[in-house]
N, C-alpha and C positions, 0 to 999 in steps of 0.2 A: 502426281507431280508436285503438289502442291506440300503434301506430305516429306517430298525429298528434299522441296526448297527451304522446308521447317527444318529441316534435320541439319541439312548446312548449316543455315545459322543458328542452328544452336551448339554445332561442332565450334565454329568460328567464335563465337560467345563463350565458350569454357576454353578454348585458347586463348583469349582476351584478356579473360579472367585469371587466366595460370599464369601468364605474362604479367600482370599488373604486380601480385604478389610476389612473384621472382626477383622483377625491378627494386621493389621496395627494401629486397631483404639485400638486394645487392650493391644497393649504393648505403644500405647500414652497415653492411660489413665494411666498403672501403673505408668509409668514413670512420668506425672503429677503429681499423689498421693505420690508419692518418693519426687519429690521435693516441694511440698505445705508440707510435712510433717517436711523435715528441713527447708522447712523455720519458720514454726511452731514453733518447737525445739530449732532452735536459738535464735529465739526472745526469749523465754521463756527465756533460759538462759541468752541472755542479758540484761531483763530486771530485771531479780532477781539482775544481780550482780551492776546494774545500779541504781536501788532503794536504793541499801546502803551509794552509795554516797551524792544520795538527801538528805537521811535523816541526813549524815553528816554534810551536806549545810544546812538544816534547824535548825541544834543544835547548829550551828553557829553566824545563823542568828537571833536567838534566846537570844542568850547570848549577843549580839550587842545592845548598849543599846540605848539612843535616844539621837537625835545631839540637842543643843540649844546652840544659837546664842546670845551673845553680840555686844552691839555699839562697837566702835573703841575708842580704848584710843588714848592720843594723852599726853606724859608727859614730862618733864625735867628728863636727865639721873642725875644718880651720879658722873659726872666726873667733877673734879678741874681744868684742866685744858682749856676744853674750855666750850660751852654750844652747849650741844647734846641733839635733841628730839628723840622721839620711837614714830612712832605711828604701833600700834599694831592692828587687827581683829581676836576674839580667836572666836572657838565654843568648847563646852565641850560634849562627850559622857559621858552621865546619866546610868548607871543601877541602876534598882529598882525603879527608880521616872518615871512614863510615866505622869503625870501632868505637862505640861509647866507653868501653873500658880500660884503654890506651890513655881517654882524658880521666877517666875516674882515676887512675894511678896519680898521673898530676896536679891532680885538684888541691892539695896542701899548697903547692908553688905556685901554683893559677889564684888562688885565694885569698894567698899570701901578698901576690904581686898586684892584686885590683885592691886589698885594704891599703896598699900604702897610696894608691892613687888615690882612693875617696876619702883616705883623712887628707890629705894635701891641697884637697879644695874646700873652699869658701861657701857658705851658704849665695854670697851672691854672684856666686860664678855661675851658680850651679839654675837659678831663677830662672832666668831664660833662654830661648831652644837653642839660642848659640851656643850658650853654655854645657847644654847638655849634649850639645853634637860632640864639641870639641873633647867632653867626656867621654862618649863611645868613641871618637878617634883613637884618644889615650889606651885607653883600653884593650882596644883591636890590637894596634902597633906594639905593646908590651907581653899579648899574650902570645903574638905573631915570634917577639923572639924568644919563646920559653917552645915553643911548640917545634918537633922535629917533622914531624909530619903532618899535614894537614895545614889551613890556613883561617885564622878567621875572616869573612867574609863579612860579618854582619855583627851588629850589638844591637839587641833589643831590654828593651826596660822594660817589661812587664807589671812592673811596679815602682813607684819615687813619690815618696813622702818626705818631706823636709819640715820638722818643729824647732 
């Protein structure tokens, strides 16, 4: 008898036991599943409100038009009093024209038409950023009406040296 009452509990002692590590494994699993689930949720959420901005950046990017490059002018300013050169390095953002060689055809009359603007200024027109804005305006607007397609957008100086 005494022998049966051992064997009980030891029955009951390895059920115990098997329950204990069951539990264990089963509240790490939910617990896993709780957190693989927000991190699920999260993402999801960040990447909804993260796509809107991309697609901000590509409507952007889009509307950015194409950079073409000119040689370097190199001119006599319009100043009376002494003799000042510019040498100048522009590129123009293009929208509407993605053909570089549409403007390469052009480029004598585009050339043509920004050397008569930069001899027509002054070394002290040209000194400071007003001046050189109101130069890229000139600029845009002139080439704006030699161009049948495409628009300039933009003038960049890549280079302005003034002696």
């Amino acid at each position: 008898m005494a022998k049966e009452e051992q064997s009980q509990q030891d029955v009951t002692e390895v059920t115990k036991k098997k329950k204990g590590p069951f539990m264990k494994w089963l509240i790490i699993g939910v617990a896993g599943v709780i957190v693989i689930g927000g991190c699920i949720a999260g993402g999801f959420f960040y990447f909804k409100h993260a796509g809107s901005g991309k697609e901000h950046q590509k409507s952007e990017k889009a509307t950015a038009g194409m950079l073409w490059a000119m040689d370097p002018f190199i001119v006599n300013l319009a100043d009376n009093s002494s003799e000042r050169y510019l040498k100048v390095a522009m590129q123009f953002e293009v929208a509407g024209q993605n053909d570089p060689k549409a403007l390469d055809e052009l480029k004598p009359k585009l050339r043509d038409s920004i050397l008569d603007i930069l001899t027509a200024k002054s070394s002290g027109e040209l000194m400071d950023i007003n001046g050189k804005q109101r130069l890229r305006d000139d600029i845009a607007t002139k080439l704006n009406s030699l161009l049948s397609t495409g628009k300039v957008k933009r003038v960049y100086f890549t280079e302005f040296v003034i002696q």
